[in-house]
C-alpha positions in Angstrom: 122.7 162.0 -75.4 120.1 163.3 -77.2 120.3 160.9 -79.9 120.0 158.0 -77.2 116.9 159.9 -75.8 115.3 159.8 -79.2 116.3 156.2 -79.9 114.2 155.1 -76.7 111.4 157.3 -77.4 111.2 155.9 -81.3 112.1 152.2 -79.6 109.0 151.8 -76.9 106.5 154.8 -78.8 104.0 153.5 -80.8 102.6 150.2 -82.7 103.6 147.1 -84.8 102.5 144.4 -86.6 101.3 141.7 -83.8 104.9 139.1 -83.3 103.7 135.4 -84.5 104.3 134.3 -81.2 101.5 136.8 -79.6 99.0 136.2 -82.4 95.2 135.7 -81.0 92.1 134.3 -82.9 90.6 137.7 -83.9 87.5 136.2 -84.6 86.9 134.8 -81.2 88.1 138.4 -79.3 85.2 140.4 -81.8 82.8 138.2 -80.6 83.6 138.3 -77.0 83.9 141.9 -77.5 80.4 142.3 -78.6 78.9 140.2 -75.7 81.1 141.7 -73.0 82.2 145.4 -73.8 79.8 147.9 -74.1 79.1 150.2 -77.6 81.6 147.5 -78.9 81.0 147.8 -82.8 83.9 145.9 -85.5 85.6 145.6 -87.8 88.6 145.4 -85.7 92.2 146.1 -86.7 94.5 144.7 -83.7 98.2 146.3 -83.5 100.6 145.2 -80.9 102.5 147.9 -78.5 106.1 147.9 -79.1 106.6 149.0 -75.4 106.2 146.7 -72.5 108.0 143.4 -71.6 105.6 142.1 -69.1 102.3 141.7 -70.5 101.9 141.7 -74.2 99.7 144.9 -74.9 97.4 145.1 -78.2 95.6 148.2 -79.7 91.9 147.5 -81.0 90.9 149.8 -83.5 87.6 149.8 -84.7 85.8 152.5 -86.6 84.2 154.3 -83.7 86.6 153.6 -81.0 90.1 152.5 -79.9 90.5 150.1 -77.3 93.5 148.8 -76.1 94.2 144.9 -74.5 96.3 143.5 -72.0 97.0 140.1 -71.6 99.0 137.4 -69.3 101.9 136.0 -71.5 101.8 132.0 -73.4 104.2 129.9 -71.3 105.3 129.4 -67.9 105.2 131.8 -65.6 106.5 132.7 -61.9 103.5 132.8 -59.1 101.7 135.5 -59.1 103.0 137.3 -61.9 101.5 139.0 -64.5 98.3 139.4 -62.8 96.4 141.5 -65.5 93.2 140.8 -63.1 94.2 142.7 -60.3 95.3 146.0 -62.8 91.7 145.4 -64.0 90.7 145.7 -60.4 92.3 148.6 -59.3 91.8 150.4 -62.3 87.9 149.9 -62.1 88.0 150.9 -58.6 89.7 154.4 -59.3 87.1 155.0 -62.4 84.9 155.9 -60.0 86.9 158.6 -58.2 88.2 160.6 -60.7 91.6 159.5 -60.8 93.9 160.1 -63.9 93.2 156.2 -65.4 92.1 154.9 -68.7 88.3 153.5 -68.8 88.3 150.0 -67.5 86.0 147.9 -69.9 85.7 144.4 -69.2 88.1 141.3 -68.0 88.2 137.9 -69.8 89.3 135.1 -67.6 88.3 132.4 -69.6 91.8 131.5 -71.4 90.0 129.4 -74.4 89.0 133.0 -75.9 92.5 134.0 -76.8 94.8 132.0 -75.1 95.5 133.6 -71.8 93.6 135.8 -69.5 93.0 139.3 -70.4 91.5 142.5 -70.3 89.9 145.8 -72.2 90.3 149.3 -71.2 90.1 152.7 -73.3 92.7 154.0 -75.3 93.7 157.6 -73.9 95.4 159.5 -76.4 98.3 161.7 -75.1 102.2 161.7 -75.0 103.9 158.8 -73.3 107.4 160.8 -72.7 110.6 158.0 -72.0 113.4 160.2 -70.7 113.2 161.7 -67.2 115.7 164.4 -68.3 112.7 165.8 -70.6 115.5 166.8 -73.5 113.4 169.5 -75.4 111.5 170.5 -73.2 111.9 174.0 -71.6 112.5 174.7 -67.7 109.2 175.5 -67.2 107.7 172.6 -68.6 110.1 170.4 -66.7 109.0 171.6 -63.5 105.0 171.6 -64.6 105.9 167.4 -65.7 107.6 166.7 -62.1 105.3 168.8 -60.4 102.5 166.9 -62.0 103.9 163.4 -61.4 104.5 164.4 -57.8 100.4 165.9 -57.2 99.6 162.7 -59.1 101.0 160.1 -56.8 100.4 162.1 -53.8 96.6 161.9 -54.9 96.7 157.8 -55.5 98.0 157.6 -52.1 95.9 159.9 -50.1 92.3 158.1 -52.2 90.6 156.5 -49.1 90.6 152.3 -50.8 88.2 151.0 -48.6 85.5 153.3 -49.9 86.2 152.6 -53.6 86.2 149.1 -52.6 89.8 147.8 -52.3 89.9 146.5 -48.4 90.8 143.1 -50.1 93.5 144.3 -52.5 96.3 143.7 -50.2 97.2 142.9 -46.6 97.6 146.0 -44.4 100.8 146.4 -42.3 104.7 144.4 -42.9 104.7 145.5 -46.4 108.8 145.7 -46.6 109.3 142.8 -45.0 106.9 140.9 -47.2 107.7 142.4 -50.7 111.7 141.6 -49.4 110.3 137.8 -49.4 108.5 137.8 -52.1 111.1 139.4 -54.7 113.8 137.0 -53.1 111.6 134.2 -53.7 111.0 135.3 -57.2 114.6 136.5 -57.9 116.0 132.6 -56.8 113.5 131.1 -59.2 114.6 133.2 -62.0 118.4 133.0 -60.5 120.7 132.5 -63.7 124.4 133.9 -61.9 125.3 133.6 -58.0 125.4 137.2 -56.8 127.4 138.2 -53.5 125.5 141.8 -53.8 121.9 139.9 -54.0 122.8 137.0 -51.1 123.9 140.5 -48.6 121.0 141.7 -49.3 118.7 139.4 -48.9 120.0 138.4 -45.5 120.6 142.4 -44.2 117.1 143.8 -45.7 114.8 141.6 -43.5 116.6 143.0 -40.4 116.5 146.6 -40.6 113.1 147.7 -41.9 112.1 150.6 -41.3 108.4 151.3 -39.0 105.6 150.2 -41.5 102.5 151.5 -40.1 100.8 153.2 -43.1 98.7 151.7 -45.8 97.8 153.1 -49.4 97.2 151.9 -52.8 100.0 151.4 -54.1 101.3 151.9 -57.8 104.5 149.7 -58.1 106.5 150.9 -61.1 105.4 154.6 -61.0 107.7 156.7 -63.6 107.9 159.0 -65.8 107.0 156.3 -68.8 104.3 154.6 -67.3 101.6 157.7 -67.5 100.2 159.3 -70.5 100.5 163.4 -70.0 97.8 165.4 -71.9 98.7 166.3 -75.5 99.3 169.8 -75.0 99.0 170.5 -71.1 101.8 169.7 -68.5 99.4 167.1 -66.6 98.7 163.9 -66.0 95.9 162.1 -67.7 96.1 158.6 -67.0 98.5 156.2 -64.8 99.3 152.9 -67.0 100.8 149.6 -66.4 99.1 148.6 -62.5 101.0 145.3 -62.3 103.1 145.7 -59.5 100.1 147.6 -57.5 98.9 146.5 -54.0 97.8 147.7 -50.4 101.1 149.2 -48.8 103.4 151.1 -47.7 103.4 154.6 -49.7 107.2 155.4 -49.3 107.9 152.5 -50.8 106.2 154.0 -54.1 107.6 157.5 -53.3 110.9 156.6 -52.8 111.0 154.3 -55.9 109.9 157.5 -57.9 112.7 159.4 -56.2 115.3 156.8 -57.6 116.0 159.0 -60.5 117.8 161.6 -58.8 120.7 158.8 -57.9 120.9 157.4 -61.1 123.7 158.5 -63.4 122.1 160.9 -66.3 123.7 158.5 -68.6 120.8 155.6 -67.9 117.7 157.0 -69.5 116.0 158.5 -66.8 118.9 159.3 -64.5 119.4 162.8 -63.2 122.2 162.5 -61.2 124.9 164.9 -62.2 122.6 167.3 -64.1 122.5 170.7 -63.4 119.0 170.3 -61.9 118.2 174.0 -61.2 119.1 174.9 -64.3 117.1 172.4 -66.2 113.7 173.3 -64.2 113.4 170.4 -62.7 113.5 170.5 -58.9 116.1 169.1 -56.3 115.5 165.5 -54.5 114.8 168.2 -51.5 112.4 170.1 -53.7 110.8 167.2 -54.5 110.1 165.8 -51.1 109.1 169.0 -49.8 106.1 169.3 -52.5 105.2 165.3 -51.7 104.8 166.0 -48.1 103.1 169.1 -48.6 100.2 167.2 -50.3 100.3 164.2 -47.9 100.7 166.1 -44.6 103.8 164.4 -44.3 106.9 166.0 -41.8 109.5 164.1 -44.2 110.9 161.0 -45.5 114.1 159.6 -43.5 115.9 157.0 -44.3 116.4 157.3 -47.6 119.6 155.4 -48.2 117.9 152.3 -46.3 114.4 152.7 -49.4 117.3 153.1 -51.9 118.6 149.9 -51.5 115.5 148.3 -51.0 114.1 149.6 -54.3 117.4 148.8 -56.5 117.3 145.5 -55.3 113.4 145.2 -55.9 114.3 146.3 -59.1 117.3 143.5 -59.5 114.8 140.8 -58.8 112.4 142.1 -61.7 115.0 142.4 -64.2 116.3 138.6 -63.3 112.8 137.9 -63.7 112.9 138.7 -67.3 116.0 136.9 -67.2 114.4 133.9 -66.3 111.3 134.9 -68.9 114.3 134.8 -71.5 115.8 131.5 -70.8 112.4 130.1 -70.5 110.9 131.5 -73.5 108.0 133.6 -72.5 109.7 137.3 -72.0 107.6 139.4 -74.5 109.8 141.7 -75.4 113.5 141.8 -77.6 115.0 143.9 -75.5 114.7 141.6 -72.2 118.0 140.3 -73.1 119.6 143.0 -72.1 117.9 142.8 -68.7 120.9 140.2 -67.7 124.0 142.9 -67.8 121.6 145.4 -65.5 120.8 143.0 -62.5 124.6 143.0 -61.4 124.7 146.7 -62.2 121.3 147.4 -60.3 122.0 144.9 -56.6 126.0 146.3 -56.8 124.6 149.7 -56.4 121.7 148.5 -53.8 124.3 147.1 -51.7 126.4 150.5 -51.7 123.1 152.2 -50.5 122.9 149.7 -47.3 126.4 149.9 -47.0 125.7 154.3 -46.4 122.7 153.1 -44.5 124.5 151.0 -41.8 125.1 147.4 -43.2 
């Protein structure tokens, strides 16, 4: 197990020489650095991340400072994906309220610069940890990482987006019932295999949402390995990859974090079967309990019915880098292996509405 740990963490940590099919004209980005980002000052040395299989992500290195850029993919590409403007959006927006998030620089929309559309934030230096059962790690520092991730989210979803100018990031209100249309949609565009689980789904999720009154920002793919934690401190200093965010439905995030705890602790990041108490990292109870406590929350019901609609959620993203595969423009090696999950991912979604009434 801890082998397979390690093998992630040396796998999605760190740089590599750009891929041929990602190359940009580097003398075209330094000059559009020096007329758009500020204290901009080459030579520039561009590395590529090796995590990531959405949007191809590049590390600037220049002698004074290390930027890092994030950029749609070449090729075709489903509606409204890869919208590396709106991450530039929210991202600028939460730069002014103090929330954990790298320094949002400046976006390029004009696609003759490199190619595609793209943006520059700072480079926030920290660990990027890949493994929710935080092997090596003592009990104490397990519960300071979950307790961190939990404050963390709790404060995204309690920061008041109208005043940091985000009305317009997303339509208020319906929010299941519109991200179950739009990840169907997406999922039968990308659709490679017929799937009984996914068609059940799609036809019982629609009908049984549960009351969707309350409206937040929204992170969209909020885990462990998607936030930098401080080098030596047990705390959050920055929230990557802002995708998937939107205006909506703050359980929906929540719950999606909660995942974890029901998947088996042979999938890197699943806890279920581990002695939790033992490893300092608190119970799904535990965990609820300190969420509400910081959102004035009474509890989160229905858990089996946001547990289905997030593994399914997560079957239609994996099919879409499926689809990125068979089309040509998934950016990473390791999409391939997206295909053997989706089945996995909507068999266990279904057994979830199944224990929620379907």
């Amino acid at each position: 197990m801890a082998e397979a740990v390690q093998d992630a963490q040396d796998t999605f940590s760190g740089t590599k020489e750009v891929e041929e099919r990602h190359r940009i004209d580097e003398a075209k980005l330094a000059d559009w650095m020096v007329a758009n980002v500020e204290g901009y000052e080459g030579p520039m040395e561009l590395r590529q991340f090796k995590g990531g299989q959405s949007n191809p992500t590049y590390q600037v290195v220049t002698p004074a400072a290390t930027y890092v850029l994030r950029r749609k993919p070449p090729g075709k590409l489903l509606p409204s994906a890869h919208a590396v403007d709106r991450e530039f959006k929210v991202i600028a927006a939460l730069n002014k309220t103090g929330f954990p998030v790298a320094k949002a620089y400046a976006l390029c929309t004009d696609e003759s610069v490199i190619g595609t559309m793209f943006y520059i934030m700072g480079m926030v230096e920290g660990r990027i940890l890949w493994d929710g059962r935080l092997e090596g790690h003592t009990p104490t520092q397990r519960s300071e990482i979950y307790a961190a991730q939990i404050k963390t989210l709790a404060e995204l979803h309690t920061t008041d987006y109208m005043a940091i100018g985000l009305a317009d990031f997303g339509k208020p209100g319906n929010y299941f019932s519109r991200q179950i249309d739009r990840w169907s949609k997406q999922y039968k565009a990308s659709e490679t295999v017929n799937l009984e689980s996914v068609n059940n789904l799609m036809a019982w999720l629609p009908q049984t949402t549960p009351v969707d009154d309350v409206t937040s920002i929204v992170h969209g793919d909020y885990r462990l390995d998607n936030m930098i934690l401080h080098p030596t401190e047990n705390r959050v200093t920055a929230v990557l990859d802002w995708e998937l965010s939107t205006l909506g439905n703050p359980m929906a995030d929540f719950t999606y974090f909660l995942m974890q705890w029901v998947m088996p602790s042979d999938q890197r990041g699943g806890l279920a079967g581990m002695d939790l108490k033992k490893a300092g990292i608190p119970s799904i109870e535990e965990a609820v309990a300190q969420y509400c406590a910081l959102t004035g929350r009474s509890g989160v019901p229905e858990l089996d019915w946001y547990f289905a609609y997030n593994l399914f959620r997560l079957a239609a993203i994996c099919q879409g880098i499926v689809g990125r595969v068979r089309d040509g423009t998934a950016a990473s090696p390791y999409a391939v292996a997206m295909s053997e999950r989706v089945p996995v991912l909507a068999d266990t979604a279904w057994r979830f509405a199944k224990k929620a009434g379907a």
